[in-house]
N, CA, C and O atoms as CSV, one atom per row, in Angstrom:
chain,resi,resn,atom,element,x,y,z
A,1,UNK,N,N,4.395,31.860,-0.787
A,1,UNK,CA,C,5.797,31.741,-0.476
A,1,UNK,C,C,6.595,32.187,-1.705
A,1,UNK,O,O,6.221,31.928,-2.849
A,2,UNK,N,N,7.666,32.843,-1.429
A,2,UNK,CA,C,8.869,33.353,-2.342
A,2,UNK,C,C,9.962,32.949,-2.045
A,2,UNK,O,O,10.347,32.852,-0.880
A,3,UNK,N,N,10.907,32.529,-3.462
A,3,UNK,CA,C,11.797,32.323,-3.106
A,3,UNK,C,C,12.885,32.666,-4.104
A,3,UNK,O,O,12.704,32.414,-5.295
A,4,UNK,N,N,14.164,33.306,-3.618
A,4,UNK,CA,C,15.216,33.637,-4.463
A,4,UNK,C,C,15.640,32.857,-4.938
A,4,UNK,O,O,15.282,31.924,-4.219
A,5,UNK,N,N,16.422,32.292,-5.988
A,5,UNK,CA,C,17.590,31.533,-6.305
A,5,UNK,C,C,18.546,32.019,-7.350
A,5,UNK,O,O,18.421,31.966,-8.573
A,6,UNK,N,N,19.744,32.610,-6.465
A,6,UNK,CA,C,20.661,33.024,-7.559
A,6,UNK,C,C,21.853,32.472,-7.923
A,6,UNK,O,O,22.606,32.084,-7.029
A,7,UNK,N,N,22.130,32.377,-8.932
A,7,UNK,CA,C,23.182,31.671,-9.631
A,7,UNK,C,C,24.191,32.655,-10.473
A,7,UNK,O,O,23.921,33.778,-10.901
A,8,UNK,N,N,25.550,31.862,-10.610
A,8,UNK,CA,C,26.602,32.608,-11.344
A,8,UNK,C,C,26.700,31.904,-12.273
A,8,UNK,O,O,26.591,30.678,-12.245
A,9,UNK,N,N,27.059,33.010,-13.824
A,9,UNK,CA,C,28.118,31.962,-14.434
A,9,UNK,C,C,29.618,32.271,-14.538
A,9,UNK,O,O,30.268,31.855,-15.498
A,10,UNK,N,N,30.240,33.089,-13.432
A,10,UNK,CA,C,31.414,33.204,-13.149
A,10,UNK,C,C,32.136,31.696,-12.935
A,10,UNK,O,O,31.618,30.808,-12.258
A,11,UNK,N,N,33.565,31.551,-13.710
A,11,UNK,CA,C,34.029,30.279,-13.251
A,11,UNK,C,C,34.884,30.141,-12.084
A,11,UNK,O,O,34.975,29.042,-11.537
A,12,UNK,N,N,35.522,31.154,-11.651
A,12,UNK,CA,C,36.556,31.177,-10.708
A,12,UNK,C,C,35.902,32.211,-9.705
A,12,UNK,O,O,34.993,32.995,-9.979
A,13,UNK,N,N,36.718,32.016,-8.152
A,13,UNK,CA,C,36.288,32.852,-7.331
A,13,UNK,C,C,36.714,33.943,-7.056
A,13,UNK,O,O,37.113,33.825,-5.898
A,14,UNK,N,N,36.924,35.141,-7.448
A,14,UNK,CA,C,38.085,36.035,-7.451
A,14,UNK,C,C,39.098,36.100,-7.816
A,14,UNK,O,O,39.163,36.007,-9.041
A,15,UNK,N,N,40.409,36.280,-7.105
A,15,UNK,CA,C,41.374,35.987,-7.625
A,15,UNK,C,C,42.296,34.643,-6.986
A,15,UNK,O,O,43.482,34.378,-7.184
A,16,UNK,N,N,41.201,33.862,-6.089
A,16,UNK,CA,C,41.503,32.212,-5.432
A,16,UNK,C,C,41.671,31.270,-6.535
A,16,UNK,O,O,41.908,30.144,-6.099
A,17,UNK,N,N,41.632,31.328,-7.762
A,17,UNK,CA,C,41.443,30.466,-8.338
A,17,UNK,C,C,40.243,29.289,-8.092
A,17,UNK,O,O,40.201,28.509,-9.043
A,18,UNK,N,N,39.725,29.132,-7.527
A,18,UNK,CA,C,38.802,28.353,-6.460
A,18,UNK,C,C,37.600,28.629,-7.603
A,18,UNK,O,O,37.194,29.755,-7.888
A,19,UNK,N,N,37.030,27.174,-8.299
A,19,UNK,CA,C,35.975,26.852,-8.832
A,19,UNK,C,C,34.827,27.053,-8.728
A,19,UNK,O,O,34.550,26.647,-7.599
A,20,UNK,N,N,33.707,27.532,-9.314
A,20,UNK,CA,C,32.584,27.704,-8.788
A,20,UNK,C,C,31.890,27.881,-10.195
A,20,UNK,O,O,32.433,27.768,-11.294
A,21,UNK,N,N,30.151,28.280,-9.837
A,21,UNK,CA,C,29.396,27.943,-11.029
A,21,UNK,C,C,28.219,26.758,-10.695
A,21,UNK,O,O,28.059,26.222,-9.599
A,22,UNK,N,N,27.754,26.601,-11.433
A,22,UNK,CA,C,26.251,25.631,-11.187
A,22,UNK,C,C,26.168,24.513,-12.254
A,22,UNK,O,O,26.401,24.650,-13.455
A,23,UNK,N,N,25.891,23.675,-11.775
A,23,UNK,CA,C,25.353,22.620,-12.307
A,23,UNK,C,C,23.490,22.937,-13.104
A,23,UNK,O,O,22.698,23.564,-12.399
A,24,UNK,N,N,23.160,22.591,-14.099
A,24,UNK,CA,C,21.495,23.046,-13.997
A,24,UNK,C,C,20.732,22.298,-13.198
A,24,UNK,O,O,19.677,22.697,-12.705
A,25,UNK,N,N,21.501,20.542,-12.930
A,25,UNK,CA,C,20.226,20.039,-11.783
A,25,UNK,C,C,20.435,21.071,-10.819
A,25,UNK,O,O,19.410,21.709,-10.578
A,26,UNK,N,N,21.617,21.480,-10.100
A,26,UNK,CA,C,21.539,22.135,-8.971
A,26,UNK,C,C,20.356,23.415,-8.766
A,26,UNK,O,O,20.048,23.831,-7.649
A,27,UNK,N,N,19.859,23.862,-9.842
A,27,UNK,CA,C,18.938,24.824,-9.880
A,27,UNK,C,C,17.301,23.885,-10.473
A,27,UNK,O,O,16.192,24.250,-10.083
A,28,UNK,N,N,17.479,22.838,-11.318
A,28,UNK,CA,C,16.326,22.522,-11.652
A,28,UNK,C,C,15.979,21.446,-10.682
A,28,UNK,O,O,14.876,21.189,-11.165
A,29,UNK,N,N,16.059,20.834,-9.934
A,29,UNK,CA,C,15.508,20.318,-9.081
A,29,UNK,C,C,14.616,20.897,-7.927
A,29,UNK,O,O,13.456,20.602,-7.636
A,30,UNK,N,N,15.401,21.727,-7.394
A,30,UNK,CA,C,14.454,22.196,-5.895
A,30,UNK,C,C,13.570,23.568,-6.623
A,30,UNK,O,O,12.704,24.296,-6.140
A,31,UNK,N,N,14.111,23.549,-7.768
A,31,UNK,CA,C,12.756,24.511,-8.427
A,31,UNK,C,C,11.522,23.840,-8.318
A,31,UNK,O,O,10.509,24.235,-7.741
A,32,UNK,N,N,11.754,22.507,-9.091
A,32,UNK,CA,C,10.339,21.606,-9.470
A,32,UNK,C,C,9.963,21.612,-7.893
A,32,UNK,O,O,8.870,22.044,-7.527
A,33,UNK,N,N,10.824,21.163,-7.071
A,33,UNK,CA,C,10.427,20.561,-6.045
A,33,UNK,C,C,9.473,21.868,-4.959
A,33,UNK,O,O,8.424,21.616,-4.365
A,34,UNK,N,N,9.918,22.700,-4.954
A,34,UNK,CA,C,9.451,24.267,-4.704
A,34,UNK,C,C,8.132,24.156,-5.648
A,34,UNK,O,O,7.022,23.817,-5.235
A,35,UNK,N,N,8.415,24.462,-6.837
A,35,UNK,CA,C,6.921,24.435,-7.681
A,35,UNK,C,C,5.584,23.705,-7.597
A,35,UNK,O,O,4.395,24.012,-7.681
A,36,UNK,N,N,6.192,22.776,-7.426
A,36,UNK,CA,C,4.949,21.759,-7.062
A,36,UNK,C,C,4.480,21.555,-5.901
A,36,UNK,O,O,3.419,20.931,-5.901
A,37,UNK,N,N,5.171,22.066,-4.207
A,37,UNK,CA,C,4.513,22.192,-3.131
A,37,UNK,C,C,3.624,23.001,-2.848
A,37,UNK,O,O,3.092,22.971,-1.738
């Protein structure tokens, strides 16, 4: 099994002003959790 996970470190969404960006649990969790199944 493969799996993508892509992340930004853009802070804003265009020109919405509208927040965005990652947390690292948000990426290190379902990694481990992926990794280890």
């Amino acid at each position: 099994m493969k799996i993508l996970m892509i992340l930004t470190s853009h802070d804003e969404l265009g020109d919405t002003g509208k927040k965005t960006g990652f947390w690292l649990e948000e990426f290190a969790a379902p990694y481990y959790v992926f990794k280890d199944a």
